[in-house]
N, C-alpha and C positions, 0 to 999 in steps of 0.2 A: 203394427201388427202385420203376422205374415200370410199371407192368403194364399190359399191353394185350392182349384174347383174339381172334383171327380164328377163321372157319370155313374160309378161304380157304387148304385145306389143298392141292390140287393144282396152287398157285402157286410159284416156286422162292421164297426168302427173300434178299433180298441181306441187306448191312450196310449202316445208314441213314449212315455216316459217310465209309465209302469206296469204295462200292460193289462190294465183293467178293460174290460167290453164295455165299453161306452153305450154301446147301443148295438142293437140285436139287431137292424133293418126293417124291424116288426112295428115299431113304436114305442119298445122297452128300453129307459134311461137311465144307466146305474150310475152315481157319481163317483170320482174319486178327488184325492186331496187336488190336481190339478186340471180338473176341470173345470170350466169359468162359465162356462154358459152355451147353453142347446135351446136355438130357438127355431122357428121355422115361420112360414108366414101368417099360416093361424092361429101362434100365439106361441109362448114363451114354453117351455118342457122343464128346463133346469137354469137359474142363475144364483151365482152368487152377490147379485148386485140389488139391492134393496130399491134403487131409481129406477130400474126396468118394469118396468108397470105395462098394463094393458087398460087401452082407455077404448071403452067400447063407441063415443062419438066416432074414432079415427079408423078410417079401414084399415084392415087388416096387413094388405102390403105398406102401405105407407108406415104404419109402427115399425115393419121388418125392417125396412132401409132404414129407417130413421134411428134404428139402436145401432144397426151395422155402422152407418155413418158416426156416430156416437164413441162405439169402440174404436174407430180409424183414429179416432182424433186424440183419443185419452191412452190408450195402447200402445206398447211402444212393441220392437221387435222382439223381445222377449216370447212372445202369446203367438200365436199357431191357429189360424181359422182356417179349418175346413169345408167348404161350401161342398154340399152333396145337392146335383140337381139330377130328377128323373126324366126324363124324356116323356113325349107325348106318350099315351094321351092327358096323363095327368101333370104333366109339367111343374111338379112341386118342388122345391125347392126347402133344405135348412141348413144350416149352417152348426158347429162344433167348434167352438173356441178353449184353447188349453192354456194354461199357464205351463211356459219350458225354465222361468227359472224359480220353478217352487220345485228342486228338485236335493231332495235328503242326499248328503256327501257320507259316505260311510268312511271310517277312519278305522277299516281294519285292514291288515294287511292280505292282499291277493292272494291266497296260494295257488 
């Protein structure tokens, strides 16, 4: 997976492939066919992965790293993580994982 960190938290996110608005900067999370998963450290927004669970014994960062770690390891270069972190005072942090080779080839010619 490929990782990339902005501070450019109050900007909306599209999808680098189709450009759907991924997310409004507000909290709003729209999916598209290549979005894989929007979580953040208070919990999950969007996955498409049925084992991302939220276990309320485990705090809350420790689940965040531990899926991130999770996707490092199952994810190959293919997939596109975005980490958005804000600066103090609220120093939060989420991340936007994309799928780049779920990507429809059109077979008509250019003109």
């Amino acid at each position: 997976m490929i990782e990339i960190h902005t501070t450019n938290y109050h900007t909306p996110i599209h999808c680098i492939i189709c450009g759907t608005q991924t997310t409004d900067a507000e909290g709003s999370v729209v999916s598209c066919s290549h979005l894989v998963f929007l979580g953040m450290v208070e919990g999950v927004e969007f996955s498409i992965y049925d084992n991302v669970d939220e276990d309320d014994e485990e705090e809350y960062e420790c689940q965040y790293d531990a899926q991130l770690n999770e996707f490092r390891k199952e994810l190959d270069d293919e997939y596109l993580c975005i980490h958005v972190d804000v600066p103090a005072p609220s120093f939060a942090t989420y991340c936007i994982i994309y799928n780049t080779h779920n990507i429809t080839k059109s077979t008509d010619p250019v003109n």
